[in-house]
VOMAR-826988 format. One line per 4 residues: number of its first residue (from 1); their letters; for each residue x, y, z of C-alpha. Coordinates in nm, 4 decimals. Example, Ala and Ser with C-alpha at 12.3 -4.5 7.8 and 13.67 -1.06 7.14 Angstrom:
! residues 2
1) as) 1.2300,-0.4500,0.7800  1.3670,-0.1060,0.7140
END
This chain:
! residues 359
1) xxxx) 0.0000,0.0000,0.0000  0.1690,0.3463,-0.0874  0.0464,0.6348,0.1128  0.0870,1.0170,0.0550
5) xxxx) 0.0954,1.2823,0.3450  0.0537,1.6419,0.2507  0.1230,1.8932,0.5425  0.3932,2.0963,0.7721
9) xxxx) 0.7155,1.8719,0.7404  0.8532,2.0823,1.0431  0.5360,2.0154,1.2818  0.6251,1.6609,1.4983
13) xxxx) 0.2964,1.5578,1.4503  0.3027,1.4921,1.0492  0.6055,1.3462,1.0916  0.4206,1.0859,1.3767
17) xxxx) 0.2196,0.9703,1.1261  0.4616,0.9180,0.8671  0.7186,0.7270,1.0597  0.3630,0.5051,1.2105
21) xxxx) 0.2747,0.3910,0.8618  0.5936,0.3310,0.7496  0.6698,0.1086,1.0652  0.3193,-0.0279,0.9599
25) xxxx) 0.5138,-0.1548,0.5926  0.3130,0.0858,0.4299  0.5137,0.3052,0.1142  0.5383,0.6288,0.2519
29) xxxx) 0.5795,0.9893,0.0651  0.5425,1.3053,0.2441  0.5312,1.6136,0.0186  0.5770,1.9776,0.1839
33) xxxx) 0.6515,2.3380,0.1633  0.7039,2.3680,0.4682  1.0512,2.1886,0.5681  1.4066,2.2294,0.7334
37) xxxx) 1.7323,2.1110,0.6291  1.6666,1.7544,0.7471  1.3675,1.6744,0.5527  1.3919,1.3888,0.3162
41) xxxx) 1.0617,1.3835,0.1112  0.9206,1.6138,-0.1645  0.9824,1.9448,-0.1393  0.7027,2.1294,-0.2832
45) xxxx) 0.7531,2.5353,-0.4124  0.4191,2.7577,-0.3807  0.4693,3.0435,-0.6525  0.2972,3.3182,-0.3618
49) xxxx) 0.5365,3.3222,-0.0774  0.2602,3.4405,0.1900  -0.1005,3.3746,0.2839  -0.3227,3.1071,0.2993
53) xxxx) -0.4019,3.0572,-0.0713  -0.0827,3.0031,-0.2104  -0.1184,2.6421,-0.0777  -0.3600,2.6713,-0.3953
57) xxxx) -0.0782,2.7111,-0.6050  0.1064,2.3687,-0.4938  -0.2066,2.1491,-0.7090  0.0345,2.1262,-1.0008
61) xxxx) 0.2805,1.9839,-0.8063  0.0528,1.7754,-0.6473  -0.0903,1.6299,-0.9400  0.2352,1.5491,-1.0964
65) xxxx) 0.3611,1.3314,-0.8009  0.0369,1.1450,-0.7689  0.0818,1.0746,-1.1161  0.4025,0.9631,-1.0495
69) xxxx) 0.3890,0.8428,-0.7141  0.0548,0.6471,-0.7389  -0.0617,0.6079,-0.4088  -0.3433,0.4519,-0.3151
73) xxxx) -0.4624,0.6923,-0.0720  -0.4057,1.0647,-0.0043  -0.3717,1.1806,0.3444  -0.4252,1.5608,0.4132
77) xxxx) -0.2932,1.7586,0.7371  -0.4648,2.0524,0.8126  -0.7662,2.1537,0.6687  -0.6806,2.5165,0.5704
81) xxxx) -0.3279,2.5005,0.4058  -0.2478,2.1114,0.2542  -0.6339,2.0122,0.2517  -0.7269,2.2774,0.0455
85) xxxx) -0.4384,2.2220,-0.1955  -0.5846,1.8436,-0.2146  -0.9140,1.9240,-0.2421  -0.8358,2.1292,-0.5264
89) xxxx) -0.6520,1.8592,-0.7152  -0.9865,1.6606,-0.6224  -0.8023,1.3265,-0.6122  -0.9382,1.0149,-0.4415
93) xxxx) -0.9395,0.8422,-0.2271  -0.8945,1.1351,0.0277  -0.8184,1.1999,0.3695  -0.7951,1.5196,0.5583
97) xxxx) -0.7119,1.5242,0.9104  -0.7827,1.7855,1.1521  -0.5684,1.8994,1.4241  -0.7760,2.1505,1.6238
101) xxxx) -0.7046,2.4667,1.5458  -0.7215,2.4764,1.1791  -1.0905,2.4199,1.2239  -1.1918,2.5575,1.5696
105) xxxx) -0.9576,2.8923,1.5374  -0.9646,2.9446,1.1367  -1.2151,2.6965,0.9939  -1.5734,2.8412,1.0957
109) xxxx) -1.4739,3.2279,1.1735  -1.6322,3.4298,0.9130  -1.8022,3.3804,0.5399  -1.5498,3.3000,0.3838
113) xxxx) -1.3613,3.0988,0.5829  -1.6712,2.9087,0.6488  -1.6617,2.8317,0.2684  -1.3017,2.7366,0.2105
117) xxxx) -1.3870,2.4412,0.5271  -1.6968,2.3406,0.3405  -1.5082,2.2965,0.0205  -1.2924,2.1122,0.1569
121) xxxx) -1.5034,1.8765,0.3872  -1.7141,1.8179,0.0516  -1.4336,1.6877,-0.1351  -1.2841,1.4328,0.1593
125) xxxx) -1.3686,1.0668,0.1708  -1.2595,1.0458,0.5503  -1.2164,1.3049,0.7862  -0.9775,1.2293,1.0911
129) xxxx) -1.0093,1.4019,1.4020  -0.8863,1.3886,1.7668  -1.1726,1.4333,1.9937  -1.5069,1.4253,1.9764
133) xxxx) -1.5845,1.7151,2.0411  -1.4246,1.7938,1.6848  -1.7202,1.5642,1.5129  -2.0033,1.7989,1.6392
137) xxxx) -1.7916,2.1240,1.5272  -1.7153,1.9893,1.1793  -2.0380,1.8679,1.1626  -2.1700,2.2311,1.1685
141) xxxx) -1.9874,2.3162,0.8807  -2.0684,2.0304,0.6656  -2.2368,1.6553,0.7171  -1.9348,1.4443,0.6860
145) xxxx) -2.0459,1.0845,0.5593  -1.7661,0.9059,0.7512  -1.5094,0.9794,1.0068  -1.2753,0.8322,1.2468
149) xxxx) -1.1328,1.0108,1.5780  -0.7969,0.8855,1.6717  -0.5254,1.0908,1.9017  -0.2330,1.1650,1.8040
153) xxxx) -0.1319,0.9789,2.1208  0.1786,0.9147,2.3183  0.4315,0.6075,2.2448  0.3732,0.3291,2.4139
157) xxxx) 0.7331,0.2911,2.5590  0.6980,0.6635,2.7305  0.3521,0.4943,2.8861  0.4999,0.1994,3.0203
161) xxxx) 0.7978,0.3509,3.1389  0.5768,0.6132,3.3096  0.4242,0.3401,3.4886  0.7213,0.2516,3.6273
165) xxxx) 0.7798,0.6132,3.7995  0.7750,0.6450,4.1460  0.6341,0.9300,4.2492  0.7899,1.1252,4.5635
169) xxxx) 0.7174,1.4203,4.7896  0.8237,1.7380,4.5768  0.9638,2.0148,4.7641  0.9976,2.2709,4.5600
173) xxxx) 0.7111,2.1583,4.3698  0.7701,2.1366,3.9930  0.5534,2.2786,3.7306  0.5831,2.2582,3.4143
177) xxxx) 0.4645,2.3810,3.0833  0.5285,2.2620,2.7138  0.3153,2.4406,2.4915  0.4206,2.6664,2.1900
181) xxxx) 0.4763,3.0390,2.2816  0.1928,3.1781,2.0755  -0.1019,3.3364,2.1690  -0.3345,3.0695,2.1648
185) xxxx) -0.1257,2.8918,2.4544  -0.1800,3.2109,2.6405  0.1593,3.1721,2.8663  0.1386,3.5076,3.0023
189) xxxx) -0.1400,3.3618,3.2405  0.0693,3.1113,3.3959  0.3471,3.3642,3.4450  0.0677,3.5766,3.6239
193) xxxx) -0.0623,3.2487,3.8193  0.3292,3.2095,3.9101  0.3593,3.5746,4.0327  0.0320,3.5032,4.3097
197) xxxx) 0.1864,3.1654,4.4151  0.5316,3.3592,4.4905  0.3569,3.6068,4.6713  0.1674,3.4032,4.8845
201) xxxx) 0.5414,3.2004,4.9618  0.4394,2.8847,4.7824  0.7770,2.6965,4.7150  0.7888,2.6070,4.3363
205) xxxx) 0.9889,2.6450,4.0786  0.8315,2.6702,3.7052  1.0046,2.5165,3.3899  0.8308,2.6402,3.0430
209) xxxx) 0.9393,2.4363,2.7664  0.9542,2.5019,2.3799  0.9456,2.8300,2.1696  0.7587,3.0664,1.9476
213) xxxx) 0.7316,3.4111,1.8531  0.6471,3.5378,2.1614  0.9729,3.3903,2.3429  1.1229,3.7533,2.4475
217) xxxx) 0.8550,3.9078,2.5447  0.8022,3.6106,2.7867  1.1476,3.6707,2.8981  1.0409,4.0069,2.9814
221) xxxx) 0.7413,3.9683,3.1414  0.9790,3.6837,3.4001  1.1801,4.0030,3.4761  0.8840,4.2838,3.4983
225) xxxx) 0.7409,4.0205,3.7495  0.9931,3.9419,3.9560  1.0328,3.5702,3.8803  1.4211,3.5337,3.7344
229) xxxx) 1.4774,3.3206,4.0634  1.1768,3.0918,3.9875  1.0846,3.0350,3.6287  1.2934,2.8737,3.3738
233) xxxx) 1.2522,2.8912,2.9744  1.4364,2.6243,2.7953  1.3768,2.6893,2.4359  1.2969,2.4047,2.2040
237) xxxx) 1.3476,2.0713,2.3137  1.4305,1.7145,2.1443  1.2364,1.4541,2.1932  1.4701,1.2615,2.4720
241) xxxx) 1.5137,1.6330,2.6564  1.1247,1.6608,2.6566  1.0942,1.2901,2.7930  1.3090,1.3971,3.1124
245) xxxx) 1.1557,1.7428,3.1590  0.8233,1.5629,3.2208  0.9935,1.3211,3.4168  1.1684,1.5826,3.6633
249) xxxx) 0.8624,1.7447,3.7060  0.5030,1.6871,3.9000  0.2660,1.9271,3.7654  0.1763,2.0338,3.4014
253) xxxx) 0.0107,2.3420,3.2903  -0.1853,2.4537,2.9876  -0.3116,2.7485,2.9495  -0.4365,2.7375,2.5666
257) xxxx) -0.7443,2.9316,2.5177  -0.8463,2.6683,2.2412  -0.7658,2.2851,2.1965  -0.8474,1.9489,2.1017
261) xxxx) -0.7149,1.6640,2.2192  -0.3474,1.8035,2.3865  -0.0871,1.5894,2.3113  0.1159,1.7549,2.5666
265) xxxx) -0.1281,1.6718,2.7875  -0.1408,1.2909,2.7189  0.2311,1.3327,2.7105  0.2299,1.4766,3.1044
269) xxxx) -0.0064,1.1895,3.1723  0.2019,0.9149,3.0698  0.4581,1.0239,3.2992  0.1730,1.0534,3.5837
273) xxxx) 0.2026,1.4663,3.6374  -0.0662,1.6129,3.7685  -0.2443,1.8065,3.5171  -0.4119,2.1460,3.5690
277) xxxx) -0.5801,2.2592,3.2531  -0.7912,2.5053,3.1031  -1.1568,2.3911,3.0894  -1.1940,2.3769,2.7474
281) xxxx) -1.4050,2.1120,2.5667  -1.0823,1.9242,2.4289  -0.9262,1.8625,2.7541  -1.2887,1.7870,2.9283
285) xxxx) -1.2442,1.4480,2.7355  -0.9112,1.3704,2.9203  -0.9948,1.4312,3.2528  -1.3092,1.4288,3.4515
289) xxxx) -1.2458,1.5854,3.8158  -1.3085,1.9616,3.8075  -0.9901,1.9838,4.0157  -0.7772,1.9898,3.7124
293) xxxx) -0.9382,2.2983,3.5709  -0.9441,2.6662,3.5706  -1.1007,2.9228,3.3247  -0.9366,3.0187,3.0463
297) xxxx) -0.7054,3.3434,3.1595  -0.7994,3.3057,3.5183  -0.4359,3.3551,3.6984  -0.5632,3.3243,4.0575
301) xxxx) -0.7748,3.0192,3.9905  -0.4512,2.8489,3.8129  -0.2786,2.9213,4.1138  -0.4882,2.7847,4.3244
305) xxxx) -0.5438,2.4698,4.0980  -0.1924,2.4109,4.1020  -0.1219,2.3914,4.5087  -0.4153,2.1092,4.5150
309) xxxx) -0.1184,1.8890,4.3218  0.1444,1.9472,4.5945  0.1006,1.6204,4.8030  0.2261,1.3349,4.6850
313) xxxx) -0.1157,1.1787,4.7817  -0.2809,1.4126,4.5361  -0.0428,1.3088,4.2563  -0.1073,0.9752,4.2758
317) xxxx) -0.4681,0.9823,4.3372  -0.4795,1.1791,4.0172  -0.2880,0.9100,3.8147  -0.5306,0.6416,3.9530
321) xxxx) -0.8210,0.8672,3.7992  -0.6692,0.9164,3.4484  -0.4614,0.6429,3.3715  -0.7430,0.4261,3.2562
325) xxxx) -0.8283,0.7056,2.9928  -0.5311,0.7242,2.8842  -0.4607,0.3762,2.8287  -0.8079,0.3023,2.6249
329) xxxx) -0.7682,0.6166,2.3261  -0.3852,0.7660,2.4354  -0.1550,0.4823,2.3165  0.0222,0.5923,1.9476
333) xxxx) 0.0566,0.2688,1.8577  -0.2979,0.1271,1.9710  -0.4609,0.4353,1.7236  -0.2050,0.4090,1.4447
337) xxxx) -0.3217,0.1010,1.4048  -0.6970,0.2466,1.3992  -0.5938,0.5145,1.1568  -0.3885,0.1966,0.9307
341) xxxx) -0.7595,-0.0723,0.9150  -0.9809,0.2439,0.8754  -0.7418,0.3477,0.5770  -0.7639,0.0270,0.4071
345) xxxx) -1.1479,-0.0408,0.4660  -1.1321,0.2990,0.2990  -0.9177,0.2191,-0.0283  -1.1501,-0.0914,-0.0246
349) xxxx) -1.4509,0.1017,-0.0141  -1.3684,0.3264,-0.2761  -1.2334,0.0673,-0.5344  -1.5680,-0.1024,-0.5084
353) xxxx) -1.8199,0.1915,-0.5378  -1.5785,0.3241,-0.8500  -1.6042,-0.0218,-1.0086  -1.9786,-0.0260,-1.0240
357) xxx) -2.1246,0.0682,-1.3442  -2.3499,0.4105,-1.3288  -2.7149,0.4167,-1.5129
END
């Protein structure tokens, strides 16, 4: 079976899927614009540098190495950029799977927008989403005839080996957070949150992980508040470097204004953090006890949340409540192989109805 993936070459998250099917013996081809240095596949050259429609201009491309490439199925990431591109080329069979924000943030805001989702949702033969949630929003935009919600999901050796932790009294206590420094992840909150805990003499430190455009002025803000002696930005961080940040730590924070299923999150919960989270639909489906939640930009509330996770007997009460969710629809492996039978039933599907004569 030979599979295509159109999307963002640098985002970890194509380049999950990828590496899945391909350990799945599948023929893999991944064809972006949107690369570094490393990247081995098809690099693809929009003739507008900026904005959302030059993906539009990639179809020629497109067609060409379907031509060449002949896969039986054509896998989509992100519904605005590559899934338009596909949907223009209108090949078949097609998937086109969602990742949250491309629907939630920029799918359904405004006329237009609105349209360029609908196009797009008319013209795919499966749509893949993470959460459930995500079925009822694209659902507003367009009745989808068949779907399949898988997570992107944690490996399974970072599950078992977080089973193996044992969990200790934390003093400092540890926070962490990993998410992107964008607006959407809304850091600025937790820095705020920090500020209150210091205030009231709560021992912590805070480690925020990764990087993004808004990187110095989060700097900033650590100074303007006072927290240089607490709160620790590492920059972007490898795979192996995230797995021990999560595993030096004992509480995770997100503070995203918008979500669907967090893989950071399911990442934290494989190595049994505590989570406190914004309570946003996405994460609602993770977690159940509204101990792990705060409203979105609510620094006091955060604060608060996150001194219920001090005790080690509140760490590991939280595991015992989560770790059955995340075992059941968390596990890469467990939905790559979801994503792999749901593909093929697909190609199936599709050869058959196409081989049927039409009166």
């Amino acid at each position: 079976m030979r599979i295509l993936f159109l999307g963002e070459a640098i985002a970890p998250h194509l380049m999950r899927w990828h590496n899945s099917f391909e350990k799945m013996g599948w023929e893999v081809l991944t064809a972006s614009c949107d690369f570094n240095d490393s990247f081995t596949g098809i690099r693809l050259v929009p003739r507008w540098k900026r904005g959302p429609l030059r993906y539009l201009t990639l179809a020629d491309q497109i067609e060409q190495i379907i031509a060449e490439f002949q896969p039986n199925i054509i896998n989509a990431h992100f519904l605005p950029t590559y899934g338009l591109a596909a949907a223009a080329v209108n090949a078949h069979p097609l998937v086109v799977t969602l990742w949250g924000s491309d629907l939630l943030l920029t799918g359904a805001n405004g006329y237009l927008r609105r349209k360029r989702s609908e196009y797009v949702l008319k013209r795919a033969d499966l749509v893949v989403m993470d959460s459930q949630m995500m079925v009822a929003e694209t659902k507003k935009i367009h009745r989808i005839p068949r779907h399949l919600v898988v997570s992107f999901g944690v490996r399974k050796s970072w599950y078992e080996s977080g089973l193996a932790r044992e969990l200790t009294e934390a003093k400092p206590l540890r926070i962490l957070s990993t998410r992107r420094h964008e607006p959407l992840y809304d850091i600025s909150t937790l820095l705020r949150a920090a500020q209150v805990l210091k205030q009231e003499g709560f021992n912590f430190t805070l480690t925020i992980g990764g990087g993004g455009s808004l990187e110095q002025k989060l700097r900033q803000e650590c100074r303007d508040l006072g927290l240089d002696d607490r709160v620790s930005l590492t920059g972007y961080q490898s795979d192996e470097q995230l797995f021990n940040l999560y595993r030096s730590h004992d509480v995770y924070v997100s503070t995203a204004r918008s979500d669907s299923a967090s893989v950071s999150l399911l990442e934290a919960m494989s190595q049994k953090l505590y989570p406190v989270v914004t309570d946003i639909p996405g994460n609602c489906e993770w977690l159940a006890d509204e101990r792990h939640f705060f409203a979105v930009g609510d620094a006091p509330s955060l604060a608060a949340k996150i001194k219920l996770g001090e005790s080690l007997s509140a760490r590991v009460e939280a595991h015992a409540r989560y770790v059955h969710t995340l075992e059941a629809k968390g596990i890469r492996e467990q939905q790559m192989k979801l994503a792999d039978y749901t593909f093929k039933r697909l190609i199936d599907d599709y050869a058959v109805e196409h081989a049927r004569p039409h009166r």
